[in-house]
C-alpha positions as CSV (number, residue, x, y, z in Angstrom):
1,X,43.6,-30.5,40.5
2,X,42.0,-33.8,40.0
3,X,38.7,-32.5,40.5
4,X,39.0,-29.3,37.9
5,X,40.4,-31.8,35.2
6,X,37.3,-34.1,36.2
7,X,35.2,-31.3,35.5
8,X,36.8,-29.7,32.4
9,X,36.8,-33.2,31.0
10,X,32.5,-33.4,32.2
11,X,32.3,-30.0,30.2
12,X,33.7,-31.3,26.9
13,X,31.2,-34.7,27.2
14,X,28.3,-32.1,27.3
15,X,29.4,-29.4,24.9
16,X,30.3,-32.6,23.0
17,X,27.0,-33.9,22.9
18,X,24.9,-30.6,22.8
19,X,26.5,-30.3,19.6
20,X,25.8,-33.6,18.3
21,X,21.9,-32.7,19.4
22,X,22.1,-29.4,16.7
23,X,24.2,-31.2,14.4
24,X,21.5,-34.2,14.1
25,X,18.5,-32.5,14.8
26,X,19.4,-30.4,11.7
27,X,17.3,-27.3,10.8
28,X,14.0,-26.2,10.0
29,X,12.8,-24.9,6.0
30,X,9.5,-23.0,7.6
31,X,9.1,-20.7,4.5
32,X,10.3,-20.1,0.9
33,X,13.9,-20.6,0.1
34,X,14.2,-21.5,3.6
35,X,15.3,-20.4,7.2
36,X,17.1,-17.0,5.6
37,X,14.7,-17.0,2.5
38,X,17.8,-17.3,0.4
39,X,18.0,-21.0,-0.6
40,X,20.6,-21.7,1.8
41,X,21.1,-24.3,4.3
42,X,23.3,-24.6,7.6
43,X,23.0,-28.7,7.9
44,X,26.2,-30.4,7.6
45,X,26.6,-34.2,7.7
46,X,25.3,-34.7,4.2
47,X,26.5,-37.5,1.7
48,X,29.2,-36.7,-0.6
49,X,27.9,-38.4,-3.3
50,X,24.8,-40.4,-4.3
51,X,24.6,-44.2,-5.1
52,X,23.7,-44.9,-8.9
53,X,20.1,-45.4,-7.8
54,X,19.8,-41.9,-5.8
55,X,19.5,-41.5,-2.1
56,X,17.9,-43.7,0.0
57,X,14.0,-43.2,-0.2
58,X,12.4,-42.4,3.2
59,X,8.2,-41.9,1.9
60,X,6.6,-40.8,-1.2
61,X,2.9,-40.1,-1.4
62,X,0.5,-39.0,-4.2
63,X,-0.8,-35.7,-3.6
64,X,-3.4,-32.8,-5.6
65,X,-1.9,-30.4,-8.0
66,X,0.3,-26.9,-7.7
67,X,3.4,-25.5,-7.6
68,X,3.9,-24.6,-4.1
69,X,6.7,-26.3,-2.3
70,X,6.3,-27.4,1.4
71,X,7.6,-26.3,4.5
72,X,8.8,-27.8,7.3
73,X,9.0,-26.9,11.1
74,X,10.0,-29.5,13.9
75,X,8.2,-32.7,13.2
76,X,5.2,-31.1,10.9
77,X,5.9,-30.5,7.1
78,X,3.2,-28.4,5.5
79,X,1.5,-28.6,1.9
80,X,-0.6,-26.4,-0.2
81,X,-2.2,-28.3,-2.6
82,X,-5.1,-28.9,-5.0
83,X,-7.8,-31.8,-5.4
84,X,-10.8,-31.4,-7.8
85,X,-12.6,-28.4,-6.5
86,X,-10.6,-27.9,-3.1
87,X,-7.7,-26.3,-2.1
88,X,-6.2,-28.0,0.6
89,X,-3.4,-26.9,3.5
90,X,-2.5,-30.2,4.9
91,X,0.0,-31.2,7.3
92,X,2.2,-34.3,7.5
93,X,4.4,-35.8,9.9
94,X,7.8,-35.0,8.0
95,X,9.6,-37.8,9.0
96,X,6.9,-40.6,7.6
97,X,4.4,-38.7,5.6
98,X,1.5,-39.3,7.7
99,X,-1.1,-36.8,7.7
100,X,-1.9,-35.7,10.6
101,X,-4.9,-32.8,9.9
102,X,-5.8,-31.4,6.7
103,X,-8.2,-28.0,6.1
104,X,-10.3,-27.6,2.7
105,X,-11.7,-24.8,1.1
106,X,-13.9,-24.5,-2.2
107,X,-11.9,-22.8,-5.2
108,X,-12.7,-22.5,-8.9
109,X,-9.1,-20.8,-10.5
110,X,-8.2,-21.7,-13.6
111,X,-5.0,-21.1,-15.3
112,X,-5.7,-18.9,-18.2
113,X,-2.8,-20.2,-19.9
114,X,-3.9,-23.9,-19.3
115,X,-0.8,-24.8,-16.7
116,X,-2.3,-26.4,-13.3
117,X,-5.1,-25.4,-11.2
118,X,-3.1,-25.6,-7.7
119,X,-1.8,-23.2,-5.1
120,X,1.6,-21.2,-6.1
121,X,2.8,-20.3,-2.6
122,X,4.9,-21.9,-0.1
123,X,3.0,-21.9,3.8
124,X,4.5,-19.5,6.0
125,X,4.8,-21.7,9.6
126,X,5.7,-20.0,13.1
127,X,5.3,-21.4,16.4
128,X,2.0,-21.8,16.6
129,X,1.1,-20.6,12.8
130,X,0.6,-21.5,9.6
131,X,-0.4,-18.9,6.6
132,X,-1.3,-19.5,3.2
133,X,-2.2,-17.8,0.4
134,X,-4.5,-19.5,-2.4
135,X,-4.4,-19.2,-6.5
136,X,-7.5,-16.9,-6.3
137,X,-6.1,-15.1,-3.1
138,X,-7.9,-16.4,-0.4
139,X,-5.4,-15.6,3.0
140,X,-5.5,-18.0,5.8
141,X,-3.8,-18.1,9.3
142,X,-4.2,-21.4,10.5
143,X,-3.4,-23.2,14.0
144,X,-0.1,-25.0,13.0
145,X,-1.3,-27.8,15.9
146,X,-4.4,-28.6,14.9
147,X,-5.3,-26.9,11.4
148,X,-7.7,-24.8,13.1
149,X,-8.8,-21.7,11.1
150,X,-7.8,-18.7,13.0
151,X,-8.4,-15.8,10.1
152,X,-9.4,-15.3,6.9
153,X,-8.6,-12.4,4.4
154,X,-10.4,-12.6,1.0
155,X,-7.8,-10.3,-1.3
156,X,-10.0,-10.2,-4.4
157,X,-13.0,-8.7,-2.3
158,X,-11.0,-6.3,-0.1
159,X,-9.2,-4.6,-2.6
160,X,-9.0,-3.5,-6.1
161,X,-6.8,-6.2,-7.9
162,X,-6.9,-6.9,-11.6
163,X,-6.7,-10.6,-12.9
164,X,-3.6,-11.9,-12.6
165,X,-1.6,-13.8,-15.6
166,X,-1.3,-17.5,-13.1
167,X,-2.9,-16.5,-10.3
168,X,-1.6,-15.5,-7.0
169,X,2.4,-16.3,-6.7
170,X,3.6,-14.2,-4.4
171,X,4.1,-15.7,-0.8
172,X,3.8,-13.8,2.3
173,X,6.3,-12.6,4.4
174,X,6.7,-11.9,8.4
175,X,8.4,-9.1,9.6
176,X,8.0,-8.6,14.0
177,X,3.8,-8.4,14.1
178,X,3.3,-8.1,10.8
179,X,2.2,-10.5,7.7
180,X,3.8,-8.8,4.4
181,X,1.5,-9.5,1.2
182,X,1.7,-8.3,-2.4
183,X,-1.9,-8.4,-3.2
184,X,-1.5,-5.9,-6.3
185,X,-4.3,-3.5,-5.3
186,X,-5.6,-0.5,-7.6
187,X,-4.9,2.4,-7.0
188,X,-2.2,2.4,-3.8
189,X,-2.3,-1.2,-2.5
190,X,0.1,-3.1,-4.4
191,X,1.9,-4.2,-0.6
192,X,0.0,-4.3,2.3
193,X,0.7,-5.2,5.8
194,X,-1.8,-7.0,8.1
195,X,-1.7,-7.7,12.0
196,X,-0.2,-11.7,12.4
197,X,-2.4,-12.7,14.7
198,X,-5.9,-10.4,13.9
199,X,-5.7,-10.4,10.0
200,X,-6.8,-6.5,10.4
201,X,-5.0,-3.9,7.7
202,X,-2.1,-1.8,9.2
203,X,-0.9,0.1,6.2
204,X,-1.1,-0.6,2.2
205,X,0.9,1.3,-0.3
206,X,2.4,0.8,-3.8
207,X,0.9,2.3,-7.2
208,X,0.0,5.4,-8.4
209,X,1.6,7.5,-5.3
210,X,4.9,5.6,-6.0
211,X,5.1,5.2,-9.9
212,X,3.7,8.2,-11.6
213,X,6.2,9.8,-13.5
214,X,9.3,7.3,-12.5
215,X,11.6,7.0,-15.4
216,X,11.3,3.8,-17.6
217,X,15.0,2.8,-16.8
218,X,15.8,0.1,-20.0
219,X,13.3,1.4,-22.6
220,X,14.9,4.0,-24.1
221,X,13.2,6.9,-25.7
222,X,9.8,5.9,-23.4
223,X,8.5,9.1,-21.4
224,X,7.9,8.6,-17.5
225,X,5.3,6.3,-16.0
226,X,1.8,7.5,-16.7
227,X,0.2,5.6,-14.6
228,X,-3.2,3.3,-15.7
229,X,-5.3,2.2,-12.5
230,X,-6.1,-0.9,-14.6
231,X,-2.3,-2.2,-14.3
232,X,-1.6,-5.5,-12.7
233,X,0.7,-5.0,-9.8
234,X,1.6,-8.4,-7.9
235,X,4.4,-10.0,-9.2
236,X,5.4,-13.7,-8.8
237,X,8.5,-12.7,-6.7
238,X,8.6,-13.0,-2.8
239,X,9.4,-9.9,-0.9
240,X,12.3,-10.1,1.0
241,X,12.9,-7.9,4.1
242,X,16.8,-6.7,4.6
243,X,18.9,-3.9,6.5
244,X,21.1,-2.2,4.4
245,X,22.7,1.2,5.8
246,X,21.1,0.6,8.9
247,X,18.1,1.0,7.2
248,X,15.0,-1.9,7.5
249,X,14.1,-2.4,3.5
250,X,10.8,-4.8,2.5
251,X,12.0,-5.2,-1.3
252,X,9.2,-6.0,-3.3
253,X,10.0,-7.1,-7.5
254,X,6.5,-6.1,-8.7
255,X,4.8,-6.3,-11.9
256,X,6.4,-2.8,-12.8
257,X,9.6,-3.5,-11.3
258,X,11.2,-3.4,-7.4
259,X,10.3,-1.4,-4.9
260,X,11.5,-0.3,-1.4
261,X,8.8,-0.4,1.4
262,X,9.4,0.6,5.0
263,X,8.0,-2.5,6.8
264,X,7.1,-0.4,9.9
265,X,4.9,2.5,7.9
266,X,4.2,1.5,4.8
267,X,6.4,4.4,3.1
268,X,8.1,3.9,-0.2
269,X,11.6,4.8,-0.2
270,X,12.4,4.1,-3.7
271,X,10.8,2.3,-7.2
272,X,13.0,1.2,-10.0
273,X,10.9,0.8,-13.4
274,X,12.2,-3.1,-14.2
275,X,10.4,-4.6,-16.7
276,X,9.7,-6.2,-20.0
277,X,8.3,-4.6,-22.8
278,X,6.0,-7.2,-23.4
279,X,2.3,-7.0,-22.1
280,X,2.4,-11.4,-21.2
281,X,5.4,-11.5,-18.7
282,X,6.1,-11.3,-15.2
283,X,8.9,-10.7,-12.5
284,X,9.7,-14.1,-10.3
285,X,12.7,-14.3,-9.2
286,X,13.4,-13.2,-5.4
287,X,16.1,-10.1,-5.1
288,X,19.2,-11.5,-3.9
289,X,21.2,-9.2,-1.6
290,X,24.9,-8.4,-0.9
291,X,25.7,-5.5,1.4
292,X,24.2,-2.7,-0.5
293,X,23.9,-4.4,-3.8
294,X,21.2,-5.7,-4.8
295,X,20.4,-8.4,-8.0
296,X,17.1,-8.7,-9.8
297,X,16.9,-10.4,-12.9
298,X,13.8,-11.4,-15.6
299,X,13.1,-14.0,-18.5
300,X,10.7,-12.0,-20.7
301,X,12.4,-10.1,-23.9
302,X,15.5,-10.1,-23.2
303,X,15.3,-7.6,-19.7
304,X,18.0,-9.6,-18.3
305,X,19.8,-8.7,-15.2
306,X,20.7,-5.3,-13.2
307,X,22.8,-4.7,-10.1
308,X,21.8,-2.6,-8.2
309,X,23.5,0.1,-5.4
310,X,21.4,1.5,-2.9
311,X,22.0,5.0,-2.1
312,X,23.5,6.2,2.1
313,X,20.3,7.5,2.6
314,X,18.1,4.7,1.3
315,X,16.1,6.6,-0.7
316,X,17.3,5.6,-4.4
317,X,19.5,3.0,-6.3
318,X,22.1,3.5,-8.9
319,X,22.6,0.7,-11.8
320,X,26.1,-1.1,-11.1
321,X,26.2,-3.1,-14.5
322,X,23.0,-4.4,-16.5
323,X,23.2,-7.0,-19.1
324,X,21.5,-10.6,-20.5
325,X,24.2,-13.3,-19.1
326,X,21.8,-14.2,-16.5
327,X,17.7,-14.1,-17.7
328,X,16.0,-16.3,-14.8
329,X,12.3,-16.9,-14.9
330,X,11.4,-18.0,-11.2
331,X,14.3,-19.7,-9.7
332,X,16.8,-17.5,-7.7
333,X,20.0,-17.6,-8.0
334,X,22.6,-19.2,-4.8
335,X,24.8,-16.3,-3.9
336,X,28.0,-17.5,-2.6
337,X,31.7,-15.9,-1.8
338,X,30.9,-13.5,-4.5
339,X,29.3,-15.5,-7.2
340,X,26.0,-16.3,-8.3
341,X,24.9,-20.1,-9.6
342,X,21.4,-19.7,-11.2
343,X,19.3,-21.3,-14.3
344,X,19.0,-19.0,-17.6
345,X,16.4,-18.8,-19.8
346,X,12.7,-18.5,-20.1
347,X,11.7,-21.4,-22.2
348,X,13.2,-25.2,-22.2
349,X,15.1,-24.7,-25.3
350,X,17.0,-21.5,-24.0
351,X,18.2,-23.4,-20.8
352,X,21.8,-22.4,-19.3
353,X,23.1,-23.5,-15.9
354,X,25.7,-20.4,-14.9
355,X,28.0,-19.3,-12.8
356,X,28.5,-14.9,-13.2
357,X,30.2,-12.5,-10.6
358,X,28.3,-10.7,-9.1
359,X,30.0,-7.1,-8.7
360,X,31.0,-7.1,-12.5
361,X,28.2,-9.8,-14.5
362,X,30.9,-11.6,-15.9
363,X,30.2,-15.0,-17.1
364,X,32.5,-17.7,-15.2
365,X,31.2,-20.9,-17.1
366,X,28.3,-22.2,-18.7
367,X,26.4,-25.4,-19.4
368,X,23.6,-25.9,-22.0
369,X,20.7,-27.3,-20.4
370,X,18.7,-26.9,-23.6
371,X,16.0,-29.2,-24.5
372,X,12.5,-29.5,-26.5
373,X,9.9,-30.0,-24.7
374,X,8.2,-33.2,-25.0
375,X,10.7,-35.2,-27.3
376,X,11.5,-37.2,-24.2
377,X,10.0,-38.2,-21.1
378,X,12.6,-37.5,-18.7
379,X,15.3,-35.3,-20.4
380,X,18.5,-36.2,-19.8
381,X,19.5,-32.1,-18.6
382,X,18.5,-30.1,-16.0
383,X,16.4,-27.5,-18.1
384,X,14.8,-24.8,-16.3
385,X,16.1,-25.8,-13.0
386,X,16.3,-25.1,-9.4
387,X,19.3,-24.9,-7.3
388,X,20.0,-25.0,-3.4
389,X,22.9,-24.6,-1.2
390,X,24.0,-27.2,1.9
391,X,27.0,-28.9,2.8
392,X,29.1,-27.1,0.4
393,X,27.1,-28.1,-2.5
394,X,24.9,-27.3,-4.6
395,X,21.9,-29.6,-4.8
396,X,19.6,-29.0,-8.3
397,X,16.7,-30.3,-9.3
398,X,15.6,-30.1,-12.8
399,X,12.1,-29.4,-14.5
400,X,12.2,-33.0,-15.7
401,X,12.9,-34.8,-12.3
402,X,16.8,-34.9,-12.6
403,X,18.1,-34.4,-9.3
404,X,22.1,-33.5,-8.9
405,X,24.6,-32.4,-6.6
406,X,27.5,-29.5,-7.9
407,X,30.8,-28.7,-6.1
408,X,30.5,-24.7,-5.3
409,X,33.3,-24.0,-7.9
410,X,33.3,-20.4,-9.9
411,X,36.0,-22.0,-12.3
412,X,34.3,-24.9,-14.1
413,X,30.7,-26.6,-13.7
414,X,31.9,-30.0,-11.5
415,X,28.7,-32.1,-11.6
416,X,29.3,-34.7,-8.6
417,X,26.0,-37.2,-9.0
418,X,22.9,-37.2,-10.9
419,X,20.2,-39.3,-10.9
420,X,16.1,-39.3,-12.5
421,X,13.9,-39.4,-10.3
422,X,11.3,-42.4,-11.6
423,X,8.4,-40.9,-9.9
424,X,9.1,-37.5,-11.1
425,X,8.2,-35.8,-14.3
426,X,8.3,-32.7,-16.1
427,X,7.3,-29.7,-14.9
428,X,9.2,-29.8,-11.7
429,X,9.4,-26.3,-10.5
430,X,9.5,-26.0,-7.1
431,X,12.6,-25.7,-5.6
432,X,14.2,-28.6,-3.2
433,X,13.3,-27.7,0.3
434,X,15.9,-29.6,3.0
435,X,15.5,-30.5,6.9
436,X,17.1,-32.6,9.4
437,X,19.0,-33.5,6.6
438,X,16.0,-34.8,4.7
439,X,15.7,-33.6,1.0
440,X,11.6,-33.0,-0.3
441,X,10.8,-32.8,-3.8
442,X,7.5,-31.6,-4.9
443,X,6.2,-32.3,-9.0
444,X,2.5,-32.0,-9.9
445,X,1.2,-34.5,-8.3
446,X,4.1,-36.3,-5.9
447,X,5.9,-35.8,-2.7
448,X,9.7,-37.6,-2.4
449,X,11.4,-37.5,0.8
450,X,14.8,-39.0,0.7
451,X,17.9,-39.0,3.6
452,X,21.0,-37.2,2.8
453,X,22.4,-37.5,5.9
454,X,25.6,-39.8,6.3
C-alpha cells in the first residue's frame, strides 16, 4: 500500500512538471494569425495588466520596410523584409534578436499608390521549412536551419497575372503535401497548388471556368459575370483550409469574391460574387468560420459584411444576414463564444472598434476609434487596428503604436491597459504575433519583443 501511494504520489511530480514544461515553453505563431490561422492563442500565464510604462522590453532592433509580420517556430523567429534594392527572409533567435542567417534577393516593386516597398506576407515555417512569397511574387522554400534556398517559383513568369493594386498580399497556405497560393492567373489560375518540397504545379483553377455567368449577389439590377481575361484575381486575403459537413474546403476571398476549392483536386465547389463596385478596392480580411457559417466582410463602398451558410452537400452557400455594422479592411475579426471583436472602417477617420453577433449581425457595443491622419504623431485611439486573442484577453495594437489589452466582454468595451509604444509609429498594420508568452510588434521599420508572461 505504501509503495502504490509512493508511486501515485511520483506520477503527480511528473504529470506535475510535464505540464509546467507546455505551460512555460508556451506555443509556436509559425504562420499568419497563428497556430489555427485564426488570431488565437492557447498560452496562459500572461500578465493581467500592464505597468504604466508597458511590459517589460526583452529586444528591439531596426529592420527594412514591409508589412509582413514574423513568425515564430521553436527558438527561430522569421522576417520578410525590405532594404534598398533587396528583399530579405532573415532569421532571428526569438528570444534575443540575434540574427542568425539572412537570404537576399534583388527586387524593384513599387507601390503604385506610394505606400512601402516591402514584402506583404507572413513566412510560412515547418520543421525543416520556410516559404515566402515576395511583393512582385517571387516564391521561395527555404531551409529553416540554415537559409539555404531549396526552390524557387517566379509567379509573374509562370502564369498570366495582371498587376496587382499593392502587390502580392496573399500568404501561402499548407495543406498535407501541398503549398496553397493565390497567384491570380488569367484565364483559370487564380489558386494553384504546388508540391511542398519540389515547387512543381499539381493543379491550378479559379477564373473564367468558375465565374462566368455567377450572379452579382449585392449589385442589384447587374446581369451575370461576363467574364474579362484582363481581371485581377488575387486578393489580399489568406486562404484558409476548413471541414465543414465532412467536407475538406480551401476558402479563398478573391478579387471577385470567395471561393471554395477542393485542396486535393483543384475543383471548385462554389463562388460567391463579393465585391465592391468600385474598380480601386480589394478583399483582405481572412473568412472566419463557425460550423457551417461562414463571415467575410470588405471596406470599399460600403460592401460590408455577409454570413454565410454552406449548403449539406458543399456545393453552394445561402446568405444568413448581410449588412454594414462590420466594414474591415485587412484585420480579421477574433471570433469568440459567439461574437465577433474586429476594427471597422476603411480609412482613419471611419475607425470603430466592435463587438456584433455573429448568427444575427447585431451590434453589441461600439467605440469611435476615429482620427485624422497626421494631426498627431501618436494618436491617442487605436484607429484601424489589430486584435488578438490569449489569456482571455484581447490584446490590440493600433495603426499608431497604441498597444492595449480588452476583457472578452460582448456587453460593454472594458479596456484593461494601454500604453504608446515610443518606438512605434503610424502605419502599424501587422497584427501582434505571440510565443512563449512573448508579444512581437512589427511597424515600418522596427521589431519590439516584450514578455507578457507573469
Amino acid at each position: 500500500m505504501e509503495i502504490a501511494k509512493t508511486g501515485f504520489a511520483a506520477a503527480l511530480v511528473v504529470f506535475g512538471f510535464n505540464v509546467l514544461v507546455a505551460h512555460t515553453k508556451g506555443e509556436d505563431w509559425p504562420r499568419f494569425l497563428g497556430p489555427r490561422a485564426d488570431g488565437i492563442s492557447t498560452e496562459t500565464g500572461l500578465l493581467d495588466k500592464w505597468p504604466t510604462n508597458g511590459p517589460p522590453l526583452v529586444w528591439q532592433k531596426s529592420i527594412g520596410t514591409g508589412y509582413s509580420a514574423p513568425s515564430v517556430r521553436g527558438d527561430k523567429l522569421v522576417l520578410h523584409h525590405r532594404i534598398k534594392d533587396e528583399e530579405i527572409v532573415e532569421c532571428f533567435e526569438a528570444a534575443n534578436g540575434k540574427s542568425l542567417w539572412r537570404y537576399p534577393y534583388p527586387s524593384q516593386f513599387i507601390d503604385p499608390y506610394g505606400y512601402n516597398n516591402g514584402p506583404r506576407c507572413s513566412p510560412l515555417l515547418t520543421t525543416n521549412h520556410c516559404y515566402t512569397f515576395g511583393a512582385e511574387g517571387k516564391l521561395l522554400c527555404l531551409e529553416l536551419s540554415s537559409g539555404k534556398l531549396i526552390w524557387q517559383r517566379d509567379a509573374d513568369k509562370d502564369w498570366q497575372i495582371p498587376a496587382a493594386f499593392f502587390g502580392v498580399g496573399s500568404t501561402p497556405i499548407l495543406e498535407g503535401d501541398l503549398l496553397l497560393v493565390m497567384v491570380g492567373g488569367q484565364p483559370n489560375s487564380g489558386m494553384v497548388a504546388l508540391n511542398a518540397q519540389s515547387g512543381k504545379t499539381v493543379w491550378e483553377n479559379v477564373g473564367e471556368k468558375s465565374w462566368q455567368g455567377v450572379p452579382m449577389t449585392g449589385w442589384p439590377g447587374e446581369p451575370p459575370v461576363r467574364w474579362q481575361r484582363s481581371e485581377k484575381q488575387a486578393g489580399y486575403a489568406t486562404p484558409l483550409v476548413v471541414t465543414i459537413h465532412g467536407q475538406r474546403h480551401v476558402l479563398c476571398l478573391m478579387r471577385q469574391g470567395l471561393v471554395s476549392v477542393d485542396p486535393k483536386t483543384g475543383h471548385v465547389n462554389f463562388s460567391f460574387w463579393f465585391r465592391s463596385r468600385l474598380n480601386d478596392s480589394v478583399n483582405a480580411m481572412c473568412p472566419v468560420v463557425v460550423d457551417d457559417l461562414i463571415l467575410i466582410s470588405g471596406a470599399y463602398y460600403k460592401v460590408g459584411s455577409v454570413l454565410l451558410k454552406v449548403k449539406p452537400d458543399g456545393h453552394g452557400v445561402q446568405e444568413v444576414w448581410r449588412n454594414t455594422v462590420l466594414e474591415i479592411h485587412w484585420n480579421t475579426p477574433i471570433y469568440n463564444n459567439g461574437y465577433l471583436y474586429a476594427f471597422s472602417g476603411r480609412n482613419e477617420p471611419d475607425a470603430r472598434f466592435r463587438c456584433v453577433e455573429l448568427k444575427t449581425g447585431k451590434l453589441m457595443w461600439d467605440r469611435d476609434e476615429s482620427w485624422i491622419p497626421h494631426s498627431t504623431p501618436t494618436p491617442n485611439v487605436y484607429g484601424r487596428g489589430s486584435a488578438i486573442l490569449a489569456d482571455g484577453k484581447l490584446i490590440v495594437l493600433g495603426e499608431g503604436g497604441l498597444l492595449g489589452m480588452f476583457k472578452l466582454s460582448p456587453t460593454a468595451p472594458e479596456e484593461i491597459s494601454r500604453f504608446q509604444v515610443p518606438q512605434l509609429h503610424h502605419p502599424c498594420w501587422p497584427a501582434p504575433v505571440l510565443s512563449g508568452k512573448k508579444l512581437y510588434l512589427r511597424s515600418e521599420d522596427r521589431l519590439i519583443c516584450y514578455n507578457l508572461g507573469k
